[in-house]
N, C-alpha and C positions, 0 to 999 in steps of 0.2 A: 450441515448448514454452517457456512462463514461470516454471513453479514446479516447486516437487517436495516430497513430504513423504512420511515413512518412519511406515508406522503403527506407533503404541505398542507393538502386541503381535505386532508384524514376527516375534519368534521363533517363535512358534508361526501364525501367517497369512500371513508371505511376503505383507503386501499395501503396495503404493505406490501414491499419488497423484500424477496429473499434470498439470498446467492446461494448457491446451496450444489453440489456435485450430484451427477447422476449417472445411472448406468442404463438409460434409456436407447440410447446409443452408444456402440462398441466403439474405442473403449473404452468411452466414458467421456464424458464433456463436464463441463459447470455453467450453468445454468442460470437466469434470473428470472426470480416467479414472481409475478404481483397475484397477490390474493384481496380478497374482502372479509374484513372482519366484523363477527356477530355484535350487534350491539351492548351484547354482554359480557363481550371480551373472552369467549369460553371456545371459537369455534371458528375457522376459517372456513369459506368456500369461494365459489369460482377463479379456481387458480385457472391463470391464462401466463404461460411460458414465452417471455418477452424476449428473451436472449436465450440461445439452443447451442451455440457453435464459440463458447470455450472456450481452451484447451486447458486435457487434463491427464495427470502423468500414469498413464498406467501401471499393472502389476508387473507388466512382462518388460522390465525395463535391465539392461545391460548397464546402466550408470550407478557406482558406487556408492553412491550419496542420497538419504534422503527415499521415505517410503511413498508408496503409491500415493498420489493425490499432493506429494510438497508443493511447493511456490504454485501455490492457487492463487494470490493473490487476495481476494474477496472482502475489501472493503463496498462498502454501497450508501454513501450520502447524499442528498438532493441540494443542489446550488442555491445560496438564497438570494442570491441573484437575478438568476435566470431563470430556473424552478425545474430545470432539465436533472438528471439525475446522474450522476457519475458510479464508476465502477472500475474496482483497480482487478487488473488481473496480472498472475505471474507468469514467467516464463517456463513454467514445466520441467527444469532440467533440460532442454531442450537449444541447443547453440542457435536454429535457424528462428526460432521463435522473436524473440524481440524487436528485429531486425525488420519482420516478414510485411509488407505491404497486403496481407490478404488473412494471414493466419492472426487473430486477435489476443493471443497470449502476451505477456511483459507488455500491455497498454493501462492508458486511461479511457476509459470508453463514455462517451455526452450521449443521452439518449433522452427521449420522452418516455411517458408515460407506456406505449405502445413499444418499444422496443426501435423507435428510427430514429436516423441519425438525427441529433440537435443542429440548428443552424449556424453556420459559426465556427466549426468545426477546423473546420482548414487543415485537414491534413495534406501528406503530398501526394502529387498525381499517381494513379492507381493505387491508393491506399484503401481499404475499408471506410466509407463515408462515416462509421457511426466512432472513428474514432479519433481522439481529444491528443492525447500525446501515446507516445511511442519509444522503443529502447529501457524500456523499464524492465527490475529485477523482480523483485516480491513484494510491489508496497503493499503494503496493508493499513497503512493510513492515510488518510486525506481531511483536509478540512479547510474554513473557510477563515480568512481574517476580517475580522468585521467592519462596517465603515466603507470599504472597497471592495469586499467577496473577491481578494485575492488567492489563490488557491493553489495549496502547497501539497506533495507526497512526505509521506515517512516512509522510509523504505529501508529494507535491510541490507545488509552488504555481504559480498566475498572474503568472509576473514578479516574485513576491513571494512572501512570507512561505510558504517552505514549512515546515510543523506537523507536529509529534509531539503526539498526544491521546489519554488516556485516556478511553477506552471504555465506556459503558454500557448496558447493554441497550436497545435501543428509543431509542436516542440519535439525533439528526440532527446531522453535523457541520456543517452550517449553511451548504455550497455551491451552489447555485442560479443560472447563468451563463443562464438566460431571458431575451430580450430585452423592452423595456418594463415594467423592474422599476428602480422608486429614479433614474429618469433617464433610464437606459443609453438609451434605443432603439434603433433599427435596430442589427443587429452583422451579420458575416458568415456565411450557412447557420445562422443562427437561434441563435448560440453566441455569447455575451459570455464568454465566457474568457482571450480576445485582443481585445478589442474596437480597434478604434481608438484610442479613448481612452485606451488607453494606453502607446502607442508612444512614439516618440521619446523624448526627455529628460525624460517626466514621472517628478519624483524617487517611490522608493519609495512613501513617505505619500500619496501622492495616488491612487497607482495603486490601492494597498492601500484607501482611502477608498472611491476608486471602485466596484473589483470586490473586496471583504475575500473571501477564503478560505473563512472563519467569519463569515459577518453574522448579526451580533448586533442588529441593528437588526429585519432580516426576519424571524430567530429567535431573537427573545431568551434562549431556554429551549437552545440551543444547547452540544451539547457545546465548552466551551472549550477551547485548547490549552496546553498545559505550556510549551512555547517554537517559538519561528516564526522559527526562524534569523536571529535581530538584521531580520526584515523583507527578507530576502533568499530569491532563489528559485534554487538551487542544484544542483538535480536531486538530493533524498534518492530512497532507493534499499533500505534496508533498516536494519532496525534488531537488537539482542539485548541483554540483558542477561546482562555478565560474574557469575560464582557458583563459589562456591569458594574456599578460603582463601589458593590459588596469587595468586591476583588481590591479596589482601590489601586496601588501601583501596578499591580498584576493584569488588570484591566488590559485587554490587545495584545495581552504577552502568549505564545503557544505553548501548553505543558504536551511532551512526548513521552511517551513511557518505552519504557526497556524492559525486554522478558528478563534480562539476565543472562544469557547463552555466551558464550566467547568460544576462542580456538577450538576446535572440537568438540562442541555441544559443551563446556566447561561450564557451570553454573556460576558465574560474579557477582547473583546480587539483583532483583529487581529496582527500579532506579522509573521515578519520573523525574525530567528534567526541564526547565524553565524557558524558552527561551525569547531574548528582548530581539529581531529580526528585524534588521533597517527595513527602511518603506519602502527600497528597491528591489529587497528579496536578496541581493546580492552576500548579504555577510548576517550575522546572528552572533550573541553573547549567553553563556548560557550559567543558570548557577540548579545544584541540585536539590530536591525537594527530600528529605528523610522524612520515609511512613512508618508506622508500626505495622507491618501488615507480612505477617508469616511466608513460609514457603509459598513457591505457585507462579506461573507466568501471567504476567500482566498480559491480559489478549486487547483490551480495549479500555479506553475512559472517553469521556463525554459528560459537558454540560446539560444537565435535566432543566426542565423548563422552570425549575423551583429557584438558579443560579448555582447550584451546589454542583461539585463534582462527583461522578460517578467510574469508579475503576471495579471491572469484571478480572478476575481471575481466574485461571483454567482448575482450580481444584473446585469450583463449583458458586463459588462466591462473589458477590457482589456490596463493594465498600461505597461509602458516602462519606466523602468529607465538604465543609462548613467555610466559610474563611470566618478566621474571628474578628 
């Protein structure tokens, strides 16, 4: 299981969603389940499997990088907007994925309740109708700015510049790791993500030249990012905007958290960062939040309906912090 999300109108339908990887079909998909939950909070039943078709990286894979099931993507939060329900998925390791007009891997996906597509959509001609944007890497965050239910990705990056971007309908985040594109050639299992080229000591700028995140060069028309962590790829992990006068200047500002990971899985440091994001989405200021909060990857944070913030960590843990 990757995500989770509580539907809107939980009081009266008891229903949740799940993203969750399966081996139901070979070899293997990820999956979104809505279930119903017991009045008593103890028991799920009638799951009914909303989204079947995926993509998910199997065992039998030739690419260097990254164990069965990486860049899932699997964020799942409901638009408070529109009340349609979004869903991030990764690229699989996979060069033709992101790109693909029919394969739904490295998207943002608008759906109902039922699993069809939201209206609104607009992707481009022969595209999969239930999807929102496209050309994405591994976001695994999304959230909503409040006020306008503007809606932005967190997303991880190539050794670089992992991006926070607002979102457009029918937008292409502008990733495309195909090999024999701009130079690259040959890469490993057919995926320029890690190419070679950019191992060793080549500094950021060059890496980012190489394989950009967002090439604006191949997609001009390319949704741009608000900020791309000073050029650094740090393992973001989720994103929310604080709301509420508890917050006070923080109020509409987005905190994103950072597992910590650098060049080669390097551990740097878990890190949530602040940031104040003009209203056009186009540029972001960012200042850092210092926790006391031990070893462990930040996987997620999220405002509880109390206004307090809530950071999950992969060693099992679940923090609350307060504003004072």
């Amino acid at each position: 299981m990757s995500g989770v999300a509580v539907d809107p109108d939980f009081a009266s339908n008891r229903f949740i969603y799940v993203y969750s990887a399966s081996s139901l079909t070979a070899p293997g998909s990820n999956r979104v389940l809505r279930m119903t939950v017991s009045p008593d909070l103890t028991r799920v039943a009638n799951r009914t499997d909303i989204v079947t078709d995926i993509p998910y990286k199997p065992a039998a894979s030739a690419h260097p990088f990254g164990d069965p099931g990486a860049h899932n993507g699997g964020r799942l939060r409901f638009g408070p907007g529109d009340g349609f329900l979004y869903v991030t998925t990764g690229d699989t390791h996979n060069g033709e994925v992101p790109q693909s007009p029919t394969r739904v891997g490295g998207k943002v996906l608008r759906i109902d309740r039922d699993g069809r597509p939201a209206a609104g959509n607009n992707p481009p001609a022969g595209f999969d109708p239930r999807v929102f944007t496209y050309g994405h890497r591994n976001p695994q965050g999304i959230c909503f700015r409040p006020g306008n239910n503007q809606v932005f990705t967190a997303e991880n990056g190539p050794w670089h510049t992992d991006e926070v971007t607002l979102l457009r309908a029918g937008g292409n985040a502008g990733w495309d790791p195909r090999p024999n594109r701009a130079g690259r050639g040959d890469c490993p299992d057919g995926y320029c993500g890690y190419s070679p080229n950019q191992m060793g000591a080549m500094p950021n700028a060059e890496r980012a030249a190489f394989m950009p995140m967002t090439d604006l060069r191949a997609y001009p028309n390319a949704m741009k990012p608000a900020w791309n962590n000073d050029g650094l790829s740090q393992g973001m992990s989720s994103c929310v905007f604080l709301n509420g006068p508890q917050w006070r200047g923080w109020s509409g500002r987005m905190v994103v958290s950072l597992m910590g990971i650098g060049i080669h899985g390097t551990p740097v440091g878990n890190r949530l960062d602040l940031l104040d994001i003009a209203a056009d989405g186009s540029s972001a200021t960012r200042s850092t939040i210092s926790l006391p909060i031990p070893a462990g990857r930040f996987r997620s944070v999220v405002q509880g309906p109390d206004g307090n913030l809530y950071i999950a960590v992969d060693q099992g843990e679940i923090y609350q912090f307060r504003p004072n």
